[in-house]
N, C-alpha and C positions, 0 to 999 in steps of 0.2 A: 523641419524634419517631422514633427510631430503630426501635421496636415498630411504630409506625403503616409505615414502611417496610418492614420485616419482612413486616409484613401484606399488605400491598399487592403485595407480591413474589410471597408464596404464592397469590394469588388471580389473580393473571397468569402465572403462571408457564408453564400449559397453551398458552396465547393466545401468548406468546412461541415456545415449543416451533414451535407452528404455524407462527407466520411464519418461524422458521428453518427447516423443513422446507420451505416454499413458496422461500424463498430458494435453497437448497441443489435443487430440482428443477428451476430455469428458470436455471440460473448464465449468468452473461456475463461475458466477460474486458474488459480495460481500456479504458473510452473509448466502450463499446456496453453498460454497464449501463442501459439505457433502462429496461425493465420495472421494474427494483430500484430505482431514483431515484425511477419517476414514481408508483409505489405507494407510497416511504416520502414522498416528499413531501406525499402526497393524504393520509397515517397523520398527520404532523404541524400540516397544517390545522386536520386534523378532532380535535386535541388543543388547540388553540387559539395553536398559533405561528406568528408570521413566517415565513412560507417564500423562500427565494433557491432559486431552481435556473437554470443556463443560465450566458448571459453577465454576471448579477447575482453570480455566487458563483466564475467562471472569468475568469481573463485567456486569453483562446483563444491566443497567438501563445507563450504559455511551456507551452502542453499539448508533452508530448515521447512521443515514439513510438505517432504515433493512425495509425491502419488508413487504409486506399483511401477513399474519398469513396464507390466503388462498395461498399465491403465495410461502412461505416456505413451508407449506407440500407438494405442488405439485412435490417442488424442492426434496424435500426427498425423497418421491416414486421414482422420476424421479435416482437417485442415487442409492438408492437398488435394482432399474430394471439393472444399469447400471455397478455393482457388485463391489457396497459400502461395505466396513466389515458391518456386521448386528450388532456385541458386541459393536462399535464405535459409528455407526449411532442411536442408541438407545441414548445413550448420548449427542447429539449434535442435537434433534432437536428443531425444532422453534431459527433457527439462530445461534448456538450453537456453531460456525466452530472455527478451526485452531487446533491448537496440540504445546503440546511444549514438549521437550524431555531432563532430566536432568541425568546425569553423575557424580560423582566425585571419586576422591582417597586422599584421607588424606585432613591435612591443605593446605588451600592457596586460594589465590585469586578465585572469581565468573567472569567469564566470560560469557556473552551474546552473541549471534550470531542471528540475525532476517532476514529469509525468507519471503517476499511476494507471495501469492499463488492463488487470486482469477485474473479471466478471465475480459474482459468486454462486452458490450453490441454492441457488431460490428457483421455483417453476413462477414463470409469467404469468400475469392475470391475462385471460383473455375477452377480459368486459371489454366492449366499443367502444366506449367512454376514454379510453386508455390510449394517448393520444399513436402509441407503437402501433398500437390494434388499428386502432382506425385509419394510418395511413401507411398499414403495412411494413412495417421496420422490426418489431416484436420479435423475441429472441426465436432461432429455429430450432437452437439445442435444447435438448430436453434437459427441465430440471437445472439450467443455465440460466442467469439476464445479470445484465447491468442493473443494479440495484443501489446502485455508489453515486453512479455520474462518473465515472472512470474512463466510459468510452467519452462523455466529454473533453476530458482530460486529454487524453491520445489525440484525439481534432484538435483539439485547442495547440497542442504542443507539435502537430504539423503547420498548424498556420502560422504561428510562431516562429518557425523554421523557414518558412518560406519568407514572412517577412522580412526577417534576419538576412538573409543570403541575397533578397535584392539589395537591401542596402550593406553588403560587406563591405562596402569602400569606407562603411563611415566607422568601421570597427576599430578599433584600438588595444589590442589585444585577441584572447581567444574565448567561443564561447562552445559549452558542452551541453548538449539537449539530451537528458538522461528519458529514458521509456522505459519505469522500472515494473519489472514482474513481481507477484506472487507479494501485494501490499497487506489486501485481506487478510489475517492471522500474523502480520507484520515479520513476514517469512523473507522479504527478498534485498532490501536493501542493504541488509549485513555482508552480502556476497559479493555489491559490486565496491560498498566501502575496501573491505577488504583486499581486493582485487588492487587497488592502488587509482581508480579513476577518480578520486576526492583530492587524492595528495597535494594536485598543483594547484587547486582551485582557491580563490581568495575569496568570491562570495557564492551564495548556493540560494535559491530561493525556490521553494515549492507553490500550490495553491489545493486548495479543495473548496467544490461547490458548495453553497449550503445555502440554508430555505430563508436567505434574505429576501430582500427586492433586488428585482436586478437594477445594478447600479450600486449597490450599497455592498461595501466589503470592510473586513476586519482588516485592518492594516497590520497586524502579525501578532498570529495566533500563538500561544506560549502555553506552560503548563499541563505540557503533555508528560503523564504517570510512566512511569518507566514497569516493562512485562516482563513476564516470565510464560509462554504457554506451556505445558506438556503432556505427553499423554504417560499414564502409568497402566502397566499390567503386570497383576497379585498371580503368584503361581500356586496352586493347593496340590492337594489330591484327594482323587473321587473317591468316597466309600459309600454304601447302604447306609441309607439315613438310619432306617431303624433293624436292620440285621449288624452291623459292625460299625458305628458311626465314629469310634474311637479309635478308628484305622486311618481317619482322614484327617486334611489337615485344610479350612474352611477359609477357602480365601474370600467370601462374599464377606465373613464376619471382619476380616482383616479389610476388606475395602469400609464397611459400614465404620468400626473405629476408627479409620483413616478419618473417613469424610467427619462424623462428627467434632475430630477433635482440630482438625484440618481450620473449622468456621470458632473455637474458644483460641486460636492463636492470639496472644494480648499483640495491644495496638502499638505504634510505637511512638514516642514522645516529640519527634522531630515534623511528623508528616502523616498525611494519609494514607492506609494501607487497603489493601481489597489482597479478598482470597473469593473464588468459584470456582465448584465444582458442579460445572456446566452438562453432565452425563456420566451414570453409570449405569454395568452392565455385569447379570453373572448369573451362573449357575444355569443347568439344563431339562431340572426336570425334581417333580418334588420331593424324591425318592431319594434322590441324590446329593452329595457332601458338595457344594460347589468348589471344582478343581481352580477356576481361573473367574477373573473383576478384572474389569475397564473403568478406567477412569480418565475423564479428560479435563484438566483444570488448570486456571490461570492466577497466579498473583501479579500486584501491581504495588506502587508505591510512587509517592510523591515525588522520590529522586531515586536514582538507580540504584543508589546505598539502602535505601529502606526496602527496595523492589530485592534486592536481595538476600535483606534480611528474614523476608517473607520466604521467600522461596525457600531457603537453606533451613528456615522451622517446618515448612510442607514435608520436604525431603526426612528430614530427622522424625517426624509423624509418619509418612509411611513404611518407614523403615522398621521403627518400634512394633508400628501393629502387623506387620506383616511380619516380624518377629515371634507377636505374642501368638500365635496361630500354626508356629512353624512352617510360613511360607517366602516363599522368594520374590523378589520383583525384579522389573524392565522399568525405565525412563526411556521416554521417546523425546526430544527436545522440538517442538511443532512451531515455535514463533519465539522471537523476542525483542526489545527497543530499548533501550534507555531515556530518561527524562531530557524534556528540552524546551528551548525556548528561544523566543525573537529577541534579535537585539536592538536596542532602541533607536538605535543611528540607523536599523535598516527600516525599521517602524516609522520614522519621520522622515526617512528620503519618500515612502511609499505614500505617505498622508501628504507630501510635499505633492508628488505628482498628480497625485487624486484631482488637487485644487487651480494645477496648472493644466492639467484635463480639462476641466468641468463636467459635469454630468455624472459624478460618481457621489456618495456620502458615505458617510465615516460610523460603521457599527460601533459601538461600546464594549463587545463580545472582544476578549481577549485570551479566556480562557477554556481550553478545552475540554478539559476534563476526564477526554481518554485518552488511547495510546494510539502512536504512530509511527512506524518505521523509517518517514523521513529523518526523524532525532536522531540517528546513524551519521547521514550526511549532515546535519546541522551540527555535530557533535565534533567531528573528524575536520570539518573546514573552521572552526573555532577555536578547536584546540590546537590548529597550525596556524591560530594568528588571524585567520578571517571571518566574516560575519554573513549572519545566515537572518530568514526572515520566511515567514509560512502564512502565505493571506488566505484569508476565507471571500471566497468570493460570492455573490447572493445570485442565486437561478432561479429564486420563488418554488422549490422544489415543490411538486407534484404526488400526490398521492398520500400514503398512511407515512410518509418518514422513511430515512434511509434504510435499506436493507428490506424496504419490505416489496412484497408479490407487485405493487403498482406502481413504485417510484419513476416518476420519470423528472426533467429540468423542464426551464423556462427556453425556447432554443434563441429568446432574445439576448440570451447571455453571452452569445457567441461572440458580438463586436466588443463587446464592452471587455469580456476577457481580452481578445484578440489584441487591441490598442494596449490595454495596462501593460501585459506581463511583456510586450516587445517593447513599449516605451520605455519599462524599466530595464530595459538589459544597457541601453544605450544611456539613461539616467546613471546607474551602475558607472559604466566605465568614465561619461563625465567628471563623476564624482568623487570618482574612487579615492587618490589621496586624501582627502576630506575626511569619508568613509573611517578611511584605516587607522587614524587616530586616536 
C-alpha cells in the first residue's frame, strides 16, 4: 500500500504544486476565505466526499475577530469576481469560510486531519528574485499573501483527500478532512470545535511547514502557550486642554496607566507568562482632552490556567485605570487557544513511519513556543478519550522568516508531505487499538 501511495504522490504532485500556486496568488485573510473554501469544497465533491461548509461546519456566535459586515461582502464580491464556485459562495457568506470533507467505509475508528487556509495582512515583495514574482503566482490582492505556507497546507490537504478516496476500500472506519479558517489570530477553530465536528473523532492530527530541510520533520510539536487576544477601547470626554481641561475626563492617560502597569504584572510560579500590548492609539489634536485609546493586546501562559490568570489581572488593570480617570471601557474578544500538546503514542507511531518511509529525519524541535488554535481540537478529542499529535514538517522556508513580505516554501515538500500525512491516516486506523491504550 505504501508504494501505491508513493505512486500516487508522484503523479499528483504537479497538480498539487498548481493548486498551491493558485492558492498563494488569490490569498485571503481570516473569516473572507470565500474563494479558497468554495473551490476546495467543489475539489472535494468532485472526489466523492461529504461536504459541510457554512453554518453545517461553524458555530457562527464562537467565530472571534471576523471583519465589518461591510468589509465581508466586499470580500465576497471580491471572490466571485475572482472565480469562487457560486453553489459554495452562496453558502458561506457573512464569514462563513472553511469546508470540511468526510469519508468513511465500514466500522472503525474517526480520524481528523486539520488544514489551515487563510492568508494574512502582509503586501508582497515584488523583487524577481522572489520565486512568486518570478514565475508569476504572487499575490494579486492588495496588501494580502501567504506569508505562513498556509496555501501549502490547503494543496497539501487536497492531495490527501484525493489520496484517501482512491484507496477508500482500504478504509476502516471514518476519516474527516477539516479546511480550517481564520487560524492567524487563532480565531477559528474554537467555532468548528464547538459545532460538535471533534466529538466523534478518536484521533486528530495537524501539520505546519517550517524552515527545516525537506525531509526533515518534528514528529510532534507540544508546548503550545495557551492566548488570550483582545482589543480594548477607553471611553473619555473631550475638553480644552488649556481653557477647561478639568471638564474632561482623559482616556489616553487611562490607556498610558493601563499599558504600564498591564507589563509589572508579577510572574507566576507554575509557568511562563507573556503579556503585549502590540498598538495603541488616541487622542485628536493637541488642544484636546483625548475622549477615546485603543488598544490591542495579548496575554499567554504556559497552560490555559496561568493564560487566565494573566488575562483576568489585564482585565482588573484596565478596569482600575480606567476607573481612576472617570472613564469607561469595551472588550473586543479577537482570538484565543488553550495550551496543548502531542501525545507520545502519536509521536512514536509518526517517528515509526518516518523510518518505514525512508527518506525522512527526525528534528529534535519539539517545542513551540507559541500559540495555536489547533490545541482546541487536540484538546476536545483528548479530553473524549483520544489522541492527538501536531508535526512540523521542513520546506527549507524561503525569505526573512514566516510572516514576512518574502516568505515563500521549498515546492520539494510537496511529495514528501503528500506520502506522510496519507500514510499516516491508514497507519492510524491499523493501529488504533494499540494507539488507544
Amino acid at each position: 500500500m505504501i508504494k501505491g501511495i508513493i505512486n500516487k504522490a508522484e503523479k499528483i504532485e504537479n497538480k498539487i504544486i498548481d493548486y498551491r500556486r493558485d492558492f498563494h496568488k488569490y490569498p485571503e485573510v481570516g473569516w473572507t476565505e470565500y474563494r479558497t473554501s468554495s473551490i476546495i469544497a467543489k475539489r472535494l465533491e468532485d472526489l466523492g466526499y461529504e461536504v459541510l461548509v457554512g453554518r453545517d461546519m461553524l458555530n457562527e456566535e464562537d467565530r472571534m475577530g471576523l471583519p465589518s459586515e461591510e468589509e465581508l461582502k466586499q470580500h465576497w464580491q471580491r471572490a466571485k469576481d475572482q472565480g469562487g464556485v457560486e453553489e459554495y459562495l452562496e453558502k458561506m457568506k457573512y464569514g462563513l469560510t472553511g469546508a470540511v470533507g468526510v469519508i468513511s467505509n465500514g466500522e472503525g475508528p474517526t480520524v481528523a486531519l486539520r488544514f489551515d487556509i487563510d492568508a494574512l495582512p502582509i503586501q508582497e515583495t515584488s523583487e524577481t528574485k522572489h520565486n512568486p514574482t518570478n514565475k508569476g503566482f504572487s499575490s494579486v490582492n492588495d496588501g494580502v499573501m501567504h506569508a505562513c505556507g498556509h496555501d501549502f497546507h490547503a494543496a497539501i490537504g487536497l492531495g490527501v483527500a484525493e489520496i484517501i478516496a482512491e484507496n477508500k476500500e482500504k478504509l476502516v472506519g471514518k476519516v474527516k478532512i477539516i479546511f480550517q479558517p481564520a487560524e492567524e489570530g487563532v480565531r477559528g477553530a474554537k467555532s468548528i470545535v464547538t459545532k460538535g465536528l471533534l466529538d466523534d473523532v478518536d484521533f486528530v492530527f495537524g501539520h505546519h511547514v517550517k524552515d527545516y530541510e525537506v525531509g526533515e520533520i518534528s514528529s510532534g510539536l507540544s508546548g503550545y502557550k495557551a492566548t488570550k487576544k483582545f482589543d480594548v477601547t477607553i471611553h473619555g470626554k473631550p475638553a480644552h486642554a488649556g481653557g477647561n481641561p478639568q471638564d474632561g475626563n482623559n482616556a489616553l492617560i487611562a490607556a498610558s496607566t493601563a499599558v504600564l502597569n498591564l507589563y509589572s504584572i508579577a510572574r507566576h510560579k507554575d509557568g511562563e507568562t507573556r503579556v503585549n500590548v502590540g498598538k495603541m492609539s488616541a487622542g485628536s489634536g493637541r488642544n484636546i482632552i483625548p475622549d477615546e485609546a485603543k488598544m490591542v493586546i495579548e496575554t499567554r501562559g504556559s497552560t490555559t490556567e496561568i493564560s487566565q490568570y494573566m488575562y483576568n489581572k489585564a482585565i482588573k488593570i484596565i478596569k482600575t485605570s480606567s476607573e481612576m480617570q472617570e472613564c469607561t471601557y469595551d472588550i473586543k474578544q479577537m482570538g484565543e487557544a488553550p495550551s496543548g500538546k502531542s501525545d507520545q503514542v502519536m509521536i512514536k507511531l509518526v517517528e515509526n513511519l518516518t523510518e518505514k518511509l525512508g527518506g525522512y529525519t527526525l528534528s529534535d524541535i519539539h517545542s513551540s513556543g507559541g500559540s495555536e488554535d489547533f490545541t482546541y481540537m487536540m484538546s476536545k478529542v483528548q479530553e473524549n478519550g483520544g489522541k492527538a499529535v501536531n508535526i512540523g514538517l521542513g520546506a527549507s522556508s524561503i525569505g526573512d522568516g514566516a510572516h514576512s513580505h518574502n516568505f515563500d516554501i521549498n515546492e520539494k515538500a510537496v511529495q514528501k508531505a503528500l506520502v506522510l500525512l496519507s500514510t499516516l491516516v491508514f497507519e492510524i486506523q491499523k493501529n488504533h487499538e494499540s494507539l488507544k491504550l
